[in-house]
VOGU-3710 file (C-alpha; in Angstrom, 3 decimals, decimal comma):
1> xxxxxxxxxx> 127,046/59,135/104,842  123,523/59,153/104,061  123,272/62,812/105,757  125,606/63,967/103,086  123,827/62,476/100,193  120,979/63,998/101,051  122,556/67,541/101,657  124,203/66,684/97,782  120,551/66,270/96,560  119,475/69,163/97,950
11> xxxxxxxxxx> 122,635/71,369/96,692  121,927/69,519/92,902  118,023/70,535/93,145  118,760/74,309/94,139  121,774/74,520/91,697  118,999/73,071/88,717  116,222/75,171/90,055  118,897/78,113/89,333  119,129/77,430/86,263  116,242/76,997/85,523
21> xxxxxxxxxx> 115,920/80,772/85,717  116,505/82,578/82,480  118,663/85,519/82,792  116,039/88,075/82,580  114,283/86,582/85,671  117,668/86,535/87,617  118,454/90,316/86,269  114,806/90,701/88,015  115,565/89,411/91,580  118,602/91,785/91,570
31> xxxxxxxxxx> 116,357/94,786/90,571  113,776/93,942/93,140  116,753/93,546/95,612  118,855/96,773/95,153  115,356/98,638/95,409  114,844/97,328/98,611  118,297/97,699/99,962  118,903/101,339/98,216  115,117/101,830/99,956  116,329/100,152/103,649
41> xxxxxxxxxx> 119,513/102,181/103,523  117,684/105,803/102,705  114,572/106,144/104,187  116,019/106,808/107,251  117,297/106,265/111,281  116,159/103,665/113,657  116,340/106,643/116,084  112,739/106,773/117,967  111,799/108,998/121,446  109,845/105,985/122,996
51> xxxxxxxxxx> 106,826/106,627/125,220  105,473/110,262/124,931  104,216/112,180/127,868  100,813/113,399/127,424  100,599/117,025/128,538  97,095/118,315/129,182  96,081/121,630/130,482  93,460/122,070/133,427  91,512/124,366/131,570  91,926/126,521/128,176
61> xxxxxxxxxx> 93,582/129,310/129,990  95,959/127,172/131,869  99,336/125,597/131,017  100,534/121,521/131,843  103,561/121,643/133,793  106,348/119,110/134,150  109,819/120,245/136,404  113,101/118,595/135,669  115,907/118,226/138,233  119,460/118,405/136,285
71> xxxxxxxxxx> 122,514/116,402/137,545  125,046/119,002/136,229  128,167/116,589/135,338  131,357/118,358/134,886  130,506/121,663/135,990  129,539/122,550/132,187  126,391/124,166/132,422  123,133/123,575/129,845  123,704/124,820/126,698  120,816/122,967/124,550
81> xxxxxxxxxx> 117,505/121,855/124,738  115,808/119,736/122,249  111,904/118,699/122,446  110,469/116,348/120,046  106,657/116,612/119,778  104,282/114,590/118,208  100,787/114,958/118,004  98,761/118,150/119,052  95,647/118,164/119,425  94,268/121,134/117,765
91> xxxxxxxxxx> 93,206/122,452/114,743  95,856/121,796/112,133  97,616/125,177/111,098  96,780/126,485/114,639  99,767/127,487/116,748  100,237/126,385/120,627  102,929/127,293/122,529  105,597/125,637/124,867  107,686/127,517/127,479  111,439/126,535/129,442
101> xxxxxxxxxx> 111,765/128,021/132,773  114,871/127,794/134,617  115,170/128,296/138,430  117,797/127,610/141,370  117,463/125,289/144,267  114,856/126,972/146,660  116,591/127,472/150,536  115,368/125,796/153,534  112,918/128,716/154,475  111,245/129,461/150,960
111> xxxxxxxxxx> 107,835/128,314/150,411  107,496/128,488/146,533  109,774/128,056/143,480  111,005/131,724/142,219  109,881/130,943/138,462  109,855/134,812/137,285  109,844/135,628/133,728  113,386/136,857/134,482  114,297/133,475/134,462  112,174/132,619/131,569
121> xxxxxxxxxx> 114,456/130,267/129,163  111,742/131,496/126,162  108,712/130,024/124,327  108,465/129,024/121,142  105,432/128,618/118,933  105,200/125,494/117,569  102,236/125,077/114,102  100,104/121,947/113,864  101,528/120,072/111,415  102,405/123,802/109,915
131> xxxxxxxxxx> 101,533/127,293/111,223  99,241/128,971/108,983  99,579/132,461/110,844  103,442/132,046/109,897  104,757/132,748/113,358  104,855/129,327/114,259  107,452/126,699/113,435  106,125/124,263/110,662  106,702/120,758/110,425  108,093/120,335/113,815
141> xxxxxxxxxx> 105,182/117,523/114,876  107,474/114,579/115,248  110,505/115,562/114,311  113,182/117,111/116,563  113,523/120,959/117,582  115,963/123,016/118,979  114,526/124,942/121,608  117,511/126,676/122,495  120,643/127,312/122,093  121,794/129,332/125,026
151> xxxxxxxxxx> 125,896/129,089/124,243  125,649/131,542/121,083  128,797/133,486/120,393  126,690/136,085/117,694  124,212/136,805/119,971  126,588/137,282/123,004  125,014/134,713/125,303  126,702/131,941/127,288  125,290/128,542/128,727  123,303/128,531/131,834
161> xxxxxxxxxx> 124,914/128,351/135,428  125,408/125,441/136,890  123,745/126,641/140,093  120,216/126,679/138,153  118,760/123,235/138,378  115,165/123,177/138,348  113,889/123,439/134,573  110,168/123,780/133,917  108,169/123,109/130,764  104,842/124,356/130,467
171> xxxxxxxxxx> 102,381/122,976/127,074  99,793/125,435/126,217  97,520/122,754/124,717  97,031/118,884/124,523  99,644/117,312/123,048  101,531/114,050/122,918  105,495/115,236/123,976  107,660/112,657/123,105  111,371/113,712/124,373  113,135/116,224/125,748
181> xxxxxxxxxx> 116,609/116,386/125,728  119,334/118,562/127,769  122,765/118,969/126,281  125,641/120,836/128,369  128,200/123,372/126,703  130,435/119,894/126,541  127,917/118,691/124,105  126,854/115,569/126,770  123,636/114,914/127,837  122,891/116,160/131,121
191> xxxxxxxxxx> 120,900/113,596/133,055  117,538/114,851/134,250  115,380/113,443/136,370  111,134/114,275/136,800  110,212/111,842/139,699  110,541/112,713/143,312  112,634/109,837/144,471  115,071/110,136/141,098  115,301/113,545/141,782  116,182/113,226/145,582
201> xxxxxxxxxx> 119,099/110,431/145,162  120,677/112,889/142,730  120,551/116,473/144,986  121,142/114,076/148,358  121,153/115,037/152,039  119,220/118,408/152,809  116,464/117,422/150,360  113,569/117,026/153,157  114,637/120,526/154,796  113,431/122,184/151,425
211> xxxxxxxxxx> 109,507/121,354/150,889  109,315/123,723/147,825  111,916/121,187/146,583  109,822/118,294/147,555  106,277/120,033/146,451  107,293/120,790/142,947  108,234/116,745/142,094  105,236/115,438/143,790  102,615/117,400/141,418  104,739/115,839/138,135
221> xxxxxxxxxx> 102,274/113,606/136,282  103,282/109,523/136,509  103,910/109,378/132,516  106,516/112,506/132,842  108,930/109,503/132,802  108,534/109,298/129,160  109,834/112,736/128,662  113,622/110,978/129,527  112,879/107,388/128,306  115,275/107,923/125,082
231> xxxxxxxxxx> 117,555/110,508/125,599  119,653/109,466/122,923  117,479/109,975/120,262  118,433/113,000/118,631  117,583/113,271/115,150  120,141/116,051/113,881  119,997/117,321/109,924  117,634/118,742/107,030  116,577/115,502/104,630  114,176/113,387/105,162
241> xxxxxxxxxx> 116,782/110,851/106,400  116,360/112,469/109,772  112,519/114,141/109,649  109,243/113,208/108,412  107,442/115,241/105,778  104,050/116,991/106,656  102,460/114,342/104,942  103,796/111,697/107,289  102,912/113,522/110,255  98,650/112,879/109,415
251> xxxxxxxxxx> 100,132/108,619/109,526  101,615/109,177/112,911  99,031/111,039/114,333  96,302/108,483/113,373  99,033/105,706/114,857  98,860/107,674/117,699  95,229/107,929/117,968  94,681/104,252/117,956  97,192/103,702/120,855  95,419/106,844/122,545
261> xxxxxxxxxx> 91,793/104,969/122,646  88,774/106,077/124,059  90,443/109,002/126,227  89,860/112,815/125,055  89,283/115,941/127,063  86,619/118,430/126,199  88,118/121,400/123,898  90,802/119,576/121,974  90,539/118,876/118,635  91,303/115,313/117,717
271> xxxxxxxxxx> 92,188/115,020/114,097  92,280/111,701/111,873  94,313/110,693/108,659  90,878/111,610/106,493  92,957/110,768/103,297  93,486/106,894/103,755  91,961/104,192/105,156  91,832/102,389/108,357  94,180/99,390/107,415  96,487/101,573/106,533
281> xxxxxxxxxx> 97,099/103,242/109,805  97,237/99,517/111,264  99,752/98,540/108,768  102,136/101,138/109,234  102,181/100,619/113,264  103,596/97,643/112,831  106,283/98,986/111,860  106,561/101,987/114,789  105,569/98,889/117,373  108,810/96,989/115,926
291> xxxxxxxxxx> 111,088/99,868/115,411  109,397/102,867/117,521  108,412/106,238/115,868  111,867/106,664/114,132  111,681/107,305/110,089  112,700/103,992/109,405  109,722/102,558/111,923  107,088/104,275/110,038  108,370/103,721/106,305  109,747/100,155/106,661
301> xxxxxxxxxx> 106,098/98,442/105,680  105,520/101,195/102,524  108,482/100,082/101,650  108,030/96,408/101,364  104,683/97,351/99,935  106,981/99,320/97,049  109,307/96,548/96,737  106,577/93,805/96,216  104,942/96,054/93,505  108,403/96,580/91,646
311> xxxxxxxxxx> 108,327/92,500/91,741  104,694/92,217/90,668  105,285/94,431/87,459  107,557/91,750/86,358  105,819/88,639/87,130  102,648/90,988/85,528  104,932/92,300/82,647  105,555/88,598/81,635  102,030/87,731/81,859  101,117/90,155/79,787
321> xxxxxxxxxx> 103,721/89,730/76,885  104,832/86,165/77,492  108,240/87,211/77,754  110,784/87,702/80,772  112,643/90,299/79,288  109,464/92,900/78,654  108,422/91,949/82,271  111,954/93,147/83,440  111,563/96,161/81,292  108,643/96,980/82,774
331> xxxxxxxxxx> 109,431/96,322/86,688  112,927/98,139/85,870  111,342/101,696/84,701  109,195/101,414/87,057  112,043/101,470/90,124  113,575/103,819/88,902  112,149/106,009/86,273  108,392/106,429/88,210  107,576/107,596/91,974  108,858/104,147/93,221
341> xxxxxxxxxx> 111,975/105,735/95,392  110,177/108,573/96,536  106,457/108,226/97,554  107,187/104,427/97,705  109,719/105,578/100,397  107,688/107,393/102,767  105,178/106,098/105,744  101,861/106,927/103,258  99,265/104,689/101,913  100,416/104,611/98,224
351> xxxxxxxxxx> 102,131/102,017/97,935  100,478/99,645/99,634  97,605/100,859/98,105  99,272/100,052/94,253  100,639/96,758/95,756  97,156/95,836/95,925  95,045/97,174/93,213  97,784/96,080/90,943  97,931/92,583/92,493  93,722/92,785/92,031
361> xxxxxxxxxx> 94,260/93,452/87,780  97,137/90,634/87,805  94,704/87,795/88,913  91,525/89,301/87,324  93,542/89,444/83,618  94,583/85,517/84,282  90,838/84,851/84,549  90,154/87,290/81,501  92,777/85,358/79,507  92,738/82,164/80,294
371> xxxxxxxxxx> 88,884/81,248/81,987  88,495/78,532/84,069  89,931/74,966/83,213  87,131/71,996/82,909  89,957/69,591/84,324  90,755/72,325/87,445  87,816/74,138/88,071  87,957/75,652/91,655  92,107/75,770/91,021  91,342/78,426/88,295
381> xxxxxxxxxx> 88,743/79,826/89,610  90,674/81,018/92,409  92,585/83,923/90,112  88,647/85,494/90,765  88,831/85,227/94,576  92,306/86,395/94,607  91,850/89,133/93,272  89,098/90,021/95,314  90,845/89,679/98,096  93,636/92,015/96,964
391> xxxxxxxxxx> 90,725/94,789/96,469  89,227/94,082/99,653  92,415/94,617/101,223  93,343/98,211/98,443  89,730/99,164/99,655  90,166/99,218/103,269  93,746/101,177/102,389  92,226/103,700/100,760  88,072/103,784/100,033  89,347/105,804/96,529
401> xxxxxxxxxx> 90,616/102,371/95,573  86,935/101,091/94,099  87,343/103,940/91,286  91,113/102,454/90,586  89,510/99,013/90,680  86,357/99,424/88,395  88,866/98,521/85,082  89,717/94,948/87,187  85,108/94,951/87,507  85,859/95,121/83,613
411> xxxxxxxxxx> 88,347/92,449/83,050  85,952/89,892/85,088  82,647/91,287/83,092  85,058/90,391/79,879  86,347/86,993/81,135  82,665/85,936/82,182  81,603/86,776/78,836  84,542/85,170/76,899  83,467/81,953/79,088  80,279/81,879/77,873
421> xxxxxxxxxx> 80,887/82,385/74,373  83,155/79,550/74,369  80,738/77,132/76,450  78,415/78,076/73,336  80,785/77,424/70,745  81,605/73,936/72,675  77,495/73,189/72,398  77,480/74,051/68,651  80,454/72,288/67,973  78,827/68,819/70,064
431> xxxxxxxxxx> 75,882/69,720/67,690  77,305/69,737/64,526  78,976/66,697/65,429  76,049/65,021/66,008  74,115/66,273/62,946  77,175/65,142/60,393  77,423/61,791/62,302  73,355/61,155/61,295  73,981/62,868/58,202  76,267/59,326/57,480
441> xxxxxxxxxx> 74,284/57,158/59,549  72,856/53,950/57,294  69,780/53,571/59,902  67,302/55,206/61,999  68,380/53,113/64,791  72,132/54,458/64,733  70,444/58,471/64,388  68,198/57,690/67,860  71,969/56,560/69,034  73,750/59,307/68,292
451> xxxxxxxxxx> 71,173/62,238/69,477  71,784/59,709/73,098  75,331/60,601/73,002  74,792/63,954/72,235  71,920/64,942/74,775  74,077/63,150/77,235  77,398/65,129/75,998  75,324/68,487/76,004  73,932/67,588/79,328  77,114/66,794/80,983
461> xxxxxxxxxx> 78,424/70,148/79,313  75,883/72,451/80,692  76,657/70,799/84,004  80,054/71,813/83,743  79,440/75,158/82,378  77,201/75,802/84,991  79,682/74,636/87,661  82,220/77,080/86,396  79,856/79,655/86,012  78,707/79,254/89,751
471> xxxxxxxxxx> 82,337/79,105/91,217  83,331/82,607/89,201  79,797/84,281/90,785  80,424/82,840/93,841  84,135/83,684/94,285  83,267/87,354/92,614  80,852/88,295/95,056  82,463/86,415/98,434  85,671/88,694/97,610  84,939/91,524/96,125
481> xxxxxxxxxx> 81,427/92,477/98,402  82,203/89,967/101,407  85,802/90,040/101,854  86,052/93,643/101,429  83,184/94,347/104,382  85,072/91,689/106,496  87,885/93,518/105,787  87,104/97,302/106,369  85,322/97,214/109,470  87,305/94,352/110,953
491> xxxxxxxxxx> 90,558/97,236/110,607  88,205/99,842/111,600  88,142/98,331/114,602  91,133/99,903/115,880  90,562/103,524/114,876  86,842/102,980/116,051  87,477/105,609/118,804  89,170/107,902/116,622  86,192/107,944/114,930  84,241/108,871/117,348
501> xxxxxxxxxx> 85,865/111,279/118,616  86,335/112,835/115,029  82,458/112,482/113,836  80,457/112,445/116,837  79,171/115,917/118,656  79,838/114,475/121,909  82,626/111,744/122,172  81,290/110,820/125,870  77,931/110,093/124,727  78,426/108,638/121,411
511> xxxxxxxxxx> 74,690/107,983/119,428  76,758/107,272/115,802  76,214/103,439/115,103  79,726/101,667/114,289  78,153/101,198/110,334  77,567/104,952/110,185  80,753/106,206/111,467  83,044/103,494/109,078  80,823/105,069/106,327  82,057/108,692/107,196
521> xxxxxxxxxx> 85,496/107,535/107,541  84,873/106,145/104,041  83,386/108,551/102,583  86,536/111,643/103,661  88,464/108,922/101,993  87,398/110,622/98,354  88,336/114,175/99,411  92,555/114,955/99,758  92,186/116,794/103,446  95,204/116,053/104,607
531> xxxxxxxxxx> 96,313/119,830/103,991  99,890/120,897/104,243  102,073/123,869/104,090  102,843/122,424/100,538  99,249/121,519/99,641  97,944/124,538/97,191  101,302/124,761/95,881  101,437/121,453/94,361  97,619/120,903/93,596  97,134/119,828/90,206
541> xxxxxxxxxx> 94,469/118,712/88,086  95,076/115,311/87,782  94,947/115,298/83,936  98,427/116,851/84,598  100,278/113,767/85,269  99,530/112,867/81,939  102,205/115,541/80,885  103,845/115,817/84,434  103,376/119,614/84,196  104,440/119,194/88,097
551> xxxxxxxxxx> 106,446/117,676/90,819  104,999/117,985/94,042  107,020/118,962/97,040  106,765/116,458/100,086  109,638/118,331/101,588  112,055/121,087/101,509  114,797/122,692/103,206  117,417/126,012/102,303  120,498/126,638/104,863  122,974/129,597/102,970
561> xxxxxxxxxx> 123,521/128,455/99,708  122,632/124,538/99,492  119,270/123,535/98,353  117,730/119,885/99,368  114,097/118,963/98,573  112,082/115,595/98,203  110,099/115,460/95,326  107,281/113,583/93,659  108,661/114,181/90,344  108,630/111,186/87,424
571> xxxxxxxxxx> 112,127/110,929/85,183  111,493/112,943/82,620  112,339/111,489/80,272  110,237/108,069/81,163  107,484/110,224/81,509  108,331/111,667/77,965  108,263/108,628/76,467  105,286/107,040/78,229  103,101/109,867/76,702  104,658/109,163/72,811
581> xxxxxxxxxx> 103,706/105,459/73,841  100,497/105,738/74,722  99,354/107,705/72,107  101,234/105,929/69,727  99,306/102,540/70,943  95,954/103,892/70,889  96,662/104,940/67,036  97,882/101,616/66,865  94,324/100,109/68,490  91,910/102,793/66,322
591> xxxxxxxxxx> 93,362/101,578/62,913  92,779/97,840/64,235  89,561/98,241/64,652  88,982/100,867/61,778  90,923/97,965/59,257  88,511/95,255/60,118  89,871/93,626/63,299  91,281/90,067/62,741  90,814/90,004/59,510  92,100/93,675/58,636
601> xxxxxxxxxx> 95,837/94,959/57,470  96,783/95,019/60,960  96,246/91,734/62,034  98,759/89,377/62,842  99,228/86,615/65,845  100,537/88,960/68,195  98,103/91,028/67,937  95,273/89,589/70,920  97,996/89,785/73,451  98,545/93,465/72,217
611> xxxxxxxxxx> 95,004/94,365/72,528  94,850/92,650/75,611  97,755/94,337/77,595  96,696/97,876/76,248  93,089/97,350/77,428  94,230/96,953/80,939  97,004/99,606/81,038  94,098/101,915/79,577  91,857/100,137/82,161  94,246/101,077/84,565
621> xxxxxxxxxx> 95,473/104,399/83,493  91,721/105,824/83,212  90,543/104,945/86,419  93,421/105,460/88,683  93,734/109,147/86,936  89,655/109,500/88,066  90,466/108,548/91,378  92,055/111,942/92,307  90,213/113,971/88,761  87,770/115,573/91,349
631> xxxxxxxxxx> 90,188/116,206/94,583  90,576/119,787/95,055  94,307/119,406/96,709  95,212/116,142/94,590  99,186/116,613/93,399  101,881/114,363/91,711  102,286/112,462/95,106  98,713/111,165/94,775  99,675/109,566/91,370  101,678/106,406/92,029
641> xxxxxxxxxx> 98,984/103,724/90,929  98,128/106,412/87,628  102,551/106,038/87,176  102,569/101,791/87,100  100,002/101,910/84,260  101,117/104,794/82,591  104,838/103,276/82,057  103,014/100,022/80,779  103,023/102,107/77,804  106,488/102,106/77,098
651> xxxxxxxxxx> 107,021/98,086/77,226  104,002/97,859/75,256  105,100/100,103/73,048  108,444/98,402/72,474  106,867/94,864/72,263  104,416/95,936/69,420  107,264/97,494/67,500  109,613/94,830/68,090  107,361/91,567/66,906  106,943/93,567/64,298
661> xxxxxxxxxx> 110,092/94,677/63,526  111,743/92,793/59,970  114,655/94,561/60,216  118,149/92,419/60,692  120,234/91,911/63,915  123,484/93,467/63,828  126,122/93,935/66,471  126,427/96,682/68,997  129,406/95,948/71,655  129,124/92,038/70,762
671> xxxxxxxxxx> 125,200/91,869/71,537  122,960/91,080/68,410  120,224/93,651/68,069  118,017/94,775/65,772  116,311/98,388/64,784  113,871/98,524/68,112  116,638/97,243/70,516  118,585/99,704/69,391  116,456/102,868/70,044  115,799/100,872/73,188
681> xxxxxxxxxx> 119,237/100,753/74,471  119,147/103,950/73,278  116,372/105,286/75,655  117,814/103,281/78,442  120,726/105,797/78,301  118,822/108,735/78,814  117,034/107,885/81,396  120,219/106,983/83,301  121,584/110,233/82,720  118,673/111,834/83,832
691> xxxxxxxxxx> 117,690/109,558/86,629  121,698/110,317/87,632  120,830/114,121/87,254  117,462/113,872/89,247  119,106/111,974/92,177  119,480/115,281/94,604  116,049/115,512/94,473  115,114/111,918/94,849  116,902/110,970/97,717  116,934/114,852/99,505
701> xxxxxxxxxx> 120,513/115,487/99,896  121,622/119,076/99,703  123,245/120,441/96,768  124,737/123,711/95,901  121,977/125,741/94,845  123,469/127,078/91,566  124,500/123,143/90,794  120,528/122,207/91,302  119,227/124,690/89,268  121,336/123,366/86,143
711> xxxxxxxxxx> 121,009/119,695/87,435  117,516/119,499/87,965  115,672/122,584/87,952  114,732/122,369/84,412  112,484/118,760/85,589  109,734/120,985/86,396  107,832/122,354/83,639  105,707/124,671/85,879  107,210/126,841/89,356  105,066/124,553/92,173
721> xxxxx> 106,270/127,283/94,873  108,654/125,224/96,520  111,048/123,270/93,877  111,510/125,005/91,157  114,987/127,648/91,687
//
């Protein structure tokens, strides 16, 4: 009985914890949680290749050679083979070849393999993350190839003979080779086999009487056993559902490079995600270690990164206008009229990134606002080590993030001096107590008294000022300079040798001191390097985004007449509106200031937390727009922090019109509304039907390419080489 009461209790508190909630919180929760579903069930497969085989030629002219032994089941012969490669190491944009060989059983009396170019299967040229001679295939690192397709009726060819067993792959360069897959004319995988004693229980009796046989297995590497760890793994289709972009490809590799360590051979290039840093890396492998190297494995933590900042621009929208409904304006157009559900989908460093520089302004403005509390002290103090924290952790992401942060150095610089300004007016105010109290006093005596009580007033007040002063100081610089040294090198630690292989002359003798070669990996951090075959084609000047004069392609794919791309590409209509907003608010702000300030025309109580919220969405917008003004190969992509701040504008914008607004409430569809809810609802329709009109291109699923070009081709003002039809 008593179990039960307690369970009621519980039940009661939840149920009036509920509804507690207003309804714009609970609206809220629902965005936040169909952003992560839509996210979960779109950015792609849990299929991953497992363990990759490292391939590794004796010398530059020579090839690494694996055989296979295929267990022919019934007597359909191989039709496919499918090779999934990850990282090469090479230049990227260099091309390296790998080569199929096919050969019969040797007899009892041969003494070699007959592996003549007769024979040969093919080669195919595979680019490093893309081929910049064009001969190559690009985008292939990580994803899965077709190698061949032997059963072609067009071409006249039919699937290989059963009686040819012995397959041999030669890799022209290092590289990690993480499946390969044999499919029979049946379409079933034919079971294959690399290791002497696999390969004997499948051929059976007669195996010892050929030593060819025998010799061929015993020179296969041990780790040739990953080649056949997942042979299920097929990733079949165009959108990014099924591949990783180019961009992606620089994340894996440096995942890759951490689980790699200290080993490299002399003459490979070993390449390192220059463009973020080394938390970032370490973040997204957990992920790949939980889910392998499938698309969903590598994007899973950016996406949880992009949910949590969808939440924090509500909880950060209602901080800044006091009012649930702005903050679930704000968190709302930012799912789904901003980058949110496309760069916020993909295994990169921006959102996590955002997550945290935004998380860094959310506690710094607290402190702005509000100071520190004489009855809580270290309790409110802590908004100043929080946020800290959150830049320590946005720094170690991504080095770029201490130009995005400088507005949050701002908002502290501001709150300190607001504190001290009212610590002073506190002193004056004890003072003038004091002096009216001996203004009335009938005796000397009672004067002495009351200068006591105020020197020990003012005394115990400077204490206290000086106690909060300390604990903001103190928190400021253990976060933001500490913390964020703790931070970086303690997740440098696990792309240390990636490093070093990177920066130093000579890997095996390393003379680089740890400090030095964090400092270069910090340093690439402010230059975009991570070059694509999409990078000059969607380069922009930063100031761009301002205007969204262009999408940027992350990937793209024709077959006959559909059209699919991914694209970094804000609604247009958001973005539209944003821009009116912005300039409409820093009118707003000039005349303000021009009228007199607090005591001018435009005046009025709302007006503090008006100033307030547009100083850090300008705060925010200026510095996260510097952060890529200089990068040479910076596009839309690099512009999800700049897209938070810059749809501030349009909540903002709404708030300051709508306190403002005198004009009556009628009824539209049984809701009450007045003049700015109205254009409001208004806008919200829009940007549905775009945002409805825009989906092909946000979630890359192919369309008709006629249908695209009237959908959605009209999004992008300027051609960017790749989107625009």
């Amino acid at each position: 009985m008593t179990g039960q009461i307690v369970k009621d209790n519980k039940k009661r508190r939840l149920r009036q914890t509920i509804a507690s909630f207003s309804k714009f919180a609970k609206a809220a929760f629902f965005v936040v949680l169909a952003f992560f579903v839509i996210g979960a069930c779109t950015i792609g497969g849990f299929d991953a290749p497992g363990k990759a085989y490292r391939a590794v030629p004796d010398t530059a002219e020579s090839t690494d050679t694996v055989v296979f032994y295929l267990d022919y089941q019934d007597g359909k012969g191989l039709d496919e083979i499918w090779i999934n490669i990850g990282s090469v190491y090479t230049q990227v944009g260099s091309d390296t070849t790998v080569t199929f060989n096919y050969a019969s059983v040797p007899s009892t009396s041969a003494s070699t393999i007959s592996w003549s170019s007769v024979n040969r299967i093919g080669s195919k040229t595979f680019g490093n993350i893309y081929s910049s001679s064009g001969k190559g295939i690009t985008g292939a690192n990580y994803n899965w190839v077709r190698f061949a397709d032997l059963e072609n009726a067009e071409n006249k060819t039919t699937a290989l003979s059963t009686s040819y067993r012995l397959i041999k792959m030669e890799a022209g360069a290092e590289m990690l080779v993480n499946e390969v897959v044999f499919v029979d004319a049946a379409g079933k995988i034919i079971p294959a086999y690399v290791t002497t004693e696999e390969a004997k229980a499948a051929y059976g009796s007669g195996w010892d009487s050929r030593p060819a046989l025998g010799d061929a297995f015993r020179v296969n590497p041990k780790d040739a056993v990953n080649l056949l760890d997942s042979q299920h793994s097929v990733r079949k289709g165009d959108s990014t559902y099924s591949n990783f972009t180019q961009d992606e490809a620089y994340s894996l590799m440096q995942i890759d490079n951490i689980f790699l360590g200290r080993q490299f051979y002399e003459g490979s290039v070993y390449e390192i995600d220059a463009d973020s840093g080394p938390l970032s890396s370490l973040f997204m492998s957990l992920g790949v270690l939980v889910f392998g190297k499938s698309p969903f494995g590598l994007r899973i933590v950016p996406l949880l990164f992009a949910t949590a900042l969808v939440a924090l621009a509500y909880f950060f929208g209602k901080e800044l206008f006091g009012s649930d409904a702005f903050g679930l304006l704000f968190a709302g157009l930012f799912a789904a009229g901003g980058l949110a559900l496309t760069v916020g989908r993909l295994g990169l460093s921006f959102a996590m990134t955002a997550f945290c520089v935004l998380l860094s302004y959310y506690f710094m403005y607290k402190f702005c606002a509000k100071g520190i509390s004489a009855d809580h002290p270290v309790k409110t103090a802590l908004t100043v080590l929080f946020s800290g924290i959150a830049f320590a952790f946005a720094f170690a992401l991504d080095a770029k993030a201490v130009i995005a942060a400088a507005g949050v150095v701002v908002l502290f610089i501001v709150g300190a001096v607001r504190q001290h300004r009212a610590q002073a007016a506190e002193e004056r105010a004890l003072r003038e107590e004091m002096s009216e109290s001996n203004l009335k006093a009938p005796s000397e005596e009672v004067m002495k008294e009351n200068i006591a009580v105020y020197e020990e007033q003012s005394s115990a007040l400077a204490a206290q000022s000086a106690y909060k002063n300390k604990l903001a100081y103190l928190f400021f610089f253990a976060s933001f300079v500490l913390a964020t040294v703790i931070v970086t090198l303690l997740s440098s630690l696990a792309s240390y040798f990636s490093y070093v292989k990177f920066y130093e002359a000579n890997p095996e003798k390393p003379v680089l001191g740890i400090f030095t070669i964090v400092w270069y990996a910090l340093r690439d951090c402010f230059t975009v390097s991570n070059v694509t075959s999409y990078t000059s084609a969607n380069a922009s000047n930063a100031f761009g985004w301002l205007i969204g004069l262009k999408g940027a392609t992350l990937f793209s794919a024709t077959e006959g007449s559909s059209y699919l791309a991914l694209n970094a590409q804000m609604n247009t209509a958001v973005m539209l509106t944003a821009l009116v907003g912005f300039l409409f608010m820093t009118v707003y702000v000039i005349l303000y200031l021009a009228t007199g300030g607090k005591s001018g025309a435009y005046a009025t109580e709302y007006s503090p937390r008006i100033l307030r919220a547009y100083a850090v969405f300008a705060l925010g917008l200026v510095t996260s727009l510097l952060s890529y003004a200089f990068s040479a190969n910076a596009s839309a992509m690099h512009s999800l922090l700049f897209s938070v701040f810059y749809i501030g504008f349009i909540p903002l914008t709404f708030y300051t019109a709508y306190v403002h607004d005198k004009s009556g409430a009628t009824s539209v569809l049984g809701i009450k509304m007045n003049a700015t809810v109205k254009v409001l609802f208004a806008l919200l329709i829009v940007y549905a039907v775009v945002f409805v009109l825009m989906l092909p291109m946000t979630f890359c699923f192919p369309l008709h390419a006629t249908a695209a070009k009237y959908c959605f081709g009209w999004t992008t003002f300027l051609n960017n080489g790749f989107y625009r039809i």
